[in-house]
C-alpha positions as CSV (number, residue, x, y, z in Angstrom):
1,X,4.1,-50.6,-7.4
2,X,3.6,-46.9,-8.0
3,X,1.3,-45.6,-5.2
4,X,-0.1,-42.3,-4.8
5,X,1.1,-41.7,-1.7
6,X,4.6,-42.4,-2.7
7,X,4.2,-40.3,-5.5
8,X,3.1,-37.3,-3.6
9,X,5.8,-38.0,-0.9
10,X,8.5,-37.0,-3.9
11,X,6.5,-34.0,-5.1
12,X,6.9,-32.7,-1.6
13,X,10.3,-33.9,-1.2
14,X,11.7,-31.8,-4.2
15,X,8.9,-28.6,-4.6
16,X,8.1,-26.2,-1.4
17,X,4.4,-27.0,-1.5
18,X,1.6,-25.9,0.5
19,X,-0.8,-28.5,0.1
20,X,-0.3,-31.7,-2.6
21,X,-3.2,-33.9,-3.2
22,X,-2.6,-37.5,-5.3
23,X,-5.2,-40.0,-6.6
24,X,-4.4,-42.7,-8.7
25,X,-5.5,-46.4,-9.3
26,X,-1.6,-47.4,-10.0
27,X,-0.8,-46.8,-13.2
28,X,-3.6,-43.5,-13.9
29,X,-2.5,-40.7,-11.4
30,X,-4.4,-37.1,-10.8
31,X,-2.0,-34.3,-8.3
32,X,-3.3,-31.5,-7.0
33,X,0.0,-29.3,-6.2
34,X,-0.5,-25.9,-4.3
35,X,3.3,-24.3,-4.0
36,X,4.7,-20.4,-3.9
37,X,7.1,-21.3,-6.4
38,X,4.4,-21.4,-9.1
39,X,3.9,-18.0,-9.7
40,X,4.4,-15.7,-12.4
41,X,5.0,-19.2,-14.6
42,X,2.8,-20.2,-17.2
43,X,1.2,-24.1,-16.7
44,X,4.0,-25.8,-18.9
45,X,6.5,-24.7,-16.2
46,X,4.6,-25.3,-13.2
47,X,4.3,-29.0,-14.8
48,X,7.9,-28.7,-15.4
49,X,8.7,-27.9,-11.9
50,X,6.4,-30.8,-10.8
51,X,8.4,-33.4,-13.1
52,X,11.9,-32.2,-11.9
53,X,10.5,-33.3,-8.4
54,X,9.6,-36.2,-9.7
55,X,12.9,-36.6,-11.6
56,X,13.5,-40.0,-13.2
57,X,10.2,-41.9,-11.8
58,X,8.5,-39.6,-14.3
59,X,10.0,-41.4,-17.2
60,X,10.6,-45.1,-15.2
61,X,7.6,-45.6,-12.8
62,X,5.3,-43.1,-13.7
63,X,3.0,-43.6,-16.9
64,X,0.3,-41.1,-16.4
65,X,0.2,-38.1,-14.1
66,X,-2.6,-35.1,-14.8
67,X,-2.0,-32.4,-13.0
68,X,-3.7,-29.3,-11.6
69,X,-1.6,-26.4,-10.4
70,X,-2.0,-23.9,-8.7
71,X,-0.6,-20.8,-6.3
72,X,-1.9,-20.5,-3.2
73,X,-3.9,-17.8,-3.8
74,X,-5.2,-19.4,-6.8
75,X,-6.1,-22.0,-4.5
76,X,-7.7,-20.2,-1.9
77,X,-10.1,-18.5,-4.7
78,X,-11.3,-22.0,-5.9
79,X,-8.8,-22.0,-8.6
């Protein structure tokens, strides 16, 4: 079973993040993902970036991910 945790253990495992938040009841999953590498990129690529961390439990385990992200200084200003 898909559990937040795990899911925000491979986040951090493939993105240099600051702070990554997941909530999910198992199969519905919300990620909060605060990382450097996010800026100057428009949200499509920061949720690319996200899904290549995921890599293949996006398409096998994972059925629904939202997602907010943000840089840390987007953070810090209540993004």
């Amino acid at each position: 079973m898909v559990t937040p945790e795990s899911i925000k253990h491979s986040i951090e495992g493939g993105l240099a993040c600051q702070h990554v938040e997941v909530m999910g009841d198992g199969e519905h999953f919300q990620a909060l993902v605060v990382s450097d590498e996010f800026a100057g990129r428009n949200r499509v690529q920061r949720h690319q970036l996200v899904y290549a961390a995921l890599g293949d439990r996006m398409r096998e385990e994972i059925h629904a991910l939202s997602m907010r992200t943000l840089t840390p200084q987007e953070w810090r200003s209540g993004g």
